[in-house]
N, C-alpha and C positions, 0 to 999 in steps of 0.2 A: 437496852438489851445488850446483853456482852455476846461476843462469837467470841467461840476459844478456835483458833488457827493450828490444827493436830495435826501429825505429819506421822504418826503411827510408832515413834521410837521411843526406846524408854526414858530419854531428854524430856520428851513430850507426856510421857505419865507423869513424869517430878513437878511439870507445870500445871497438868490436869486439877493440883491438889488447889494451886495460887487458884484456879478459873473458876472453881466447884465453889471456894469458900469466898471468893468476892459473888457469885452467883446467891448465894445463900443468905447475903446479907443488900439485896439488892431488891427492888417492890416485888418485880413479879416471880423471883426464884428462877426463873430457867434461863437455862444455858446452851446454846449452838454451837453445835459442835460442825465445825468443816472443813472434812477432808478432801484431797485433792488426788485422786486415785494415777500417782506416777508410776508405779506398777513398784515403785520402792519396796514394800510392804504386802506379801498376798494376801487375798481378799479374804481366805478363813481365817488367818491368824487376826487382819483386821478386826473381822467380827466378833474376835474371842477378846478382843480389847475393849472392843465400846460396851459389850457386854458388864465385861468389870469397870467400864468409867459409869456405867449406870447403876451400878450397884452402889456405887463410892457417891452418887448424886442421890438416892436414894436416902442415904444417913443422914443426909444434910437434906433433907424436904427443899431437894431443888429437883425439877424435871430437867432431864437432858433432852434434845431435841437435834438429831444427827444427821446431817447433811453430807450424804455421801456423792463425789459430783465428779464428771468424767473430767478429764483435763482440755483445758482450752487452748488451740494452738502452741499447744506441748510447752505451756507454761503456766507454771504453779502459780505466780504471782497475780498472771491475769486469771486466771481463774479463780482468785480468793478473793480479787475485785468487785469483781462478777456476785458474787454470793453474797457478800458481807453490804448490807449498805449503808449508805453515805449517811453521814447529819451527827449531831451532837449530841445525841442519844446513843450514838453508839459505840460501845466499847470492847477491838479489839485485840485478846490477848495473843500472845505469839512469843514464842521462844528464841534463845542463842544459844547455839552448842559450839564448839572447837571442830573445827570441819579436816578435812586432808591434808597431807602438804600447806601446816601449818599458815593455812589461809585466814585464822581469826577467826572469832565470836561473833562478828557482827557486821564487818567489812563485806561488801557483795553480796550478803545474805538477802530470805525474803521478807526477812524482819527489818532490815536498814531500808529495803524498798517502803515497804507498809509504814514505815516511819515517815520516810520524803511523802508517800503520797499525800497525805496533812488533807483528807476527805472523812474521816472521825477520826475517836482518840485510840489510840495505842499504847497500849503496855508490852515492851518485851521484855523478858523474866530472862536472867542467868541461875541458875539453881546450884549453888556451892552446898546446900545442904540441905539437900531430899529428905533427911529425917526431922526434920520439924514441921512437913508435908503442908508446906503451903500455909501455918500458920504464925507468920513475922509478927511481933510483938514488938522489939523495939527498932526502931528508924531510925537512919544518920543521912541528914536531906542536906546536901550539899548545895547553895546557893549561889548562884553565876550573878547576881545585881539587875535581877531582869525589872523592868517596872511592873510585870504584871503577881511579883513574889509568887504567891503560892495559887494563885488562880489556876493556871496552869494545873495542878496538882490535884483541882480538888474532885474532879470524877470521879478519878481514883480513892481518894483518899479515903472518901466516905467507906469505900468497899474495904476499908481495914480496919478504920477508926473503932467498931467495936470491940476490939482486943488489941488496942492497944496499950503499953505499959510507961514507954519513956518513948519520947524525941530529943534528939539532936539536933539542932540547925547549927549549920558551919556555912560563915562567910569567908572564902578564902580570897583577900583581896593580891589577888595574882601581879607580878610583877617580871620583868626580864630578869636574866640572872646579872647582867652589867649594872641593871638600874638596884637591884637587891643588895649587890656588893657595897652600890655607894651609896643609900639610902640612909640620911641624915635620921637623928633620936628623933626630929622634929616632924619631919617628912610619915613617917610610921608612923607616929601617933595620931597626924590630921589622917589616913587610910582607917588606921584603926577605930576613929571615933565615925567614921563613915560607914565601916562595916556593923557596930555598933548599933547605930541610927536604923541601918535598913534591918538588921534584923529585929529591933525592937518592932517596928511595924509587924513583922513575918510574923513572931511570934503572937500579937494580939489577934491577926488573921487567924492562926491555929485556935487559938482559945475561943474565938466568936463560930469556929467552921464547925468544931467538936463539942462547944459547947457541955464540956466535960471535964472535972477538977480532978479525974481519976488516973489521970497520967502525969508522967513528970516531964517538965521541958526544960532542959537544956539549951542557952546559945554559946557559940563562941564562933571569936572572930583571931585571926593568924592572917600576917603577910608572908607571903612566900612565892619560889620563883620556881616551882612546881606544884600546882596543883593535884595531881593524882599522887601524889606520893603523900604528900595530905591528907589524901583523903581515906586512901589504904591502910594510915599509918592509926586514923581515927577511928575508922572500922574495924580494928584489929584491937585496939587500946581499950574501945568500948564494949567491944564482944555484941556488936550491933546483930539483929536479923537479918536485915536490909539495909542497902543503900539507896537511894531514891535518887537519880537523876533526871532532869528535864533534859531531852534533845530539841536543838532548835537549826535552823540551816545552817549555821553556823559550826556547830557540835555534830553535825549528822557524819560519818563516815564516806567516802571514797567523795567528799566535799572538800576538803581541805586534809593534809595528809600530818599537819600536826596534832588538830583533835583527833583524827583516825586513831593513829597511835597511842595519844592520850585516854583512849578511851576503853583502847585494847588491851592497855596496861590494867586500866581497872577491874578489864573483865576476866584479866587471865592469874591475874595475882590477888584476884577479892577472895578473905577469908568467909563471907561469906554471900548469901544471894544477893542482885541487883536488879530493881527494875529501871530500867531506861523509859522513857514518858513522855507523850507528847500530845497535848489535846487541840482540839476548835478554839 
């Protein structure tokens, strides 16, 4: 079952569109919607919202199913706990907007919580371009060397895979910028046939999960001693829809304050949408 996580802003329609058309291609069509009544939002202009997300669910022979729910101990977070449940069935969507006093995307948000909590899977969506409304076509899946590749990925992925056009898989084998400086012809290329290696697997994973000869796949593998700038540079080169990142505890925000950063980079400088991922 998906819960789409609405929070009543116009952020949160741009995401409506990612949650209705993964809804739409999912067994049973419908989609949970739940809100957290923080007095953010009045409750008639609420109403005049869900009204048009059920309209918009309507096109797409998905039903909406609206979960309007008072706040619990004056926190959003536990209250979306509360409502949404646990298990491997279920998928989470939830947004990242730029908040006040340039606090970040995703840093403190209740989207980086729903991430840590790691009780179902989670998609948080950045929406750099609301006008292709929620329908990504092509991906640039940037690959951290995890063992489980694209396992990870593939709740999700299924809920895209039919329109999809091209992938990119990008192995960026990350390196210091001391050890990058002195990094011997030799040194590179034993990285480089390693990035090579894993993404061959990745890529037959994609072709066995999709089982579909209608897309184009791309890999490529770069050493470099910045990864987000890589990756922004390939998102922008490739005129991608999405970028698809996995977060693991490692990469999660206010966990370590270099991914933090790294992350924030991508989410404030991407030419275009990102979903950030994390599944069971």
């Amino acid at each position: 079952m998906i819960y789409f996580a609405y929070d009543g802003s116009l952020n949160g329609d741009w995401i409506s569109w990612y949650a209705i058309r993964m809804a739409s291609r999912s067994p049973r069509k419908e989609l949970v919607l739940v809100h957290v009544l923080d007095g953010k939002i009045p409750e008639d202009q609420l109403k005049v919202k869900i009204q048009a997300l059920e309209a918009k669910c309507r096109t797409h022979q998905v039903q909406l199913i609206s979960k309007i729910r008072s706040l619990v101990n004056r926190n959003v977070f536990q209250s979306l706990i509360r409502w949404i449940p646990e298990g491997k069935e279920t998928i989470c969507v939830c947004g990242t907007r730029v908040r006040s006093r340039r606090k970040g995307y995703l840093s403190g948000t209740i989207s980086a919580r729903l991430l840590r909590y790691h009780k179902f899977n989670v998609i948080a969506l950045r929406v750099a371009q609301p006008g292709i409304l929620g329908n990504a076509k092509n991906f640039l899946l940037p690959l951290a060397g995890h063992p489980r590749k694209l396992k990870s990925l593939s709740p999700f992925f299924r809920l895209f895979s039919p329109n999809i056009q091209e992938i990119y898989l990008l192995r960026i084998m990350a390196v210091s910028a001391f050890r990058f400086r002195h990094l011997s012809s030799k040194q590179r290329q034993i990285l480089l046939r390693m990035g090579r290696s894993y993404l061959n697997e990745a890529a037959a994973e994609i072709a066995q999960e999709l089982a579909s000869p209608s897309f184009y796949l791309d890999t490529r593998v770069i050493v470099s001693d910045d990864w987000p700038r890589e990756i922004l540079m390939h998102a922008n080169h490739l005129k991608v829809h999405m970028i698809l990142l996995g977060a693991s505890e490692r990469t999660l925000p206010a966990r370590f304050l270099y991914y933090e950063n790294a992350l924030e980079r991508i989410l404030t400088r991407t030419p275009c949408d990102v979903g950030i991922y994390r599944s069971l």
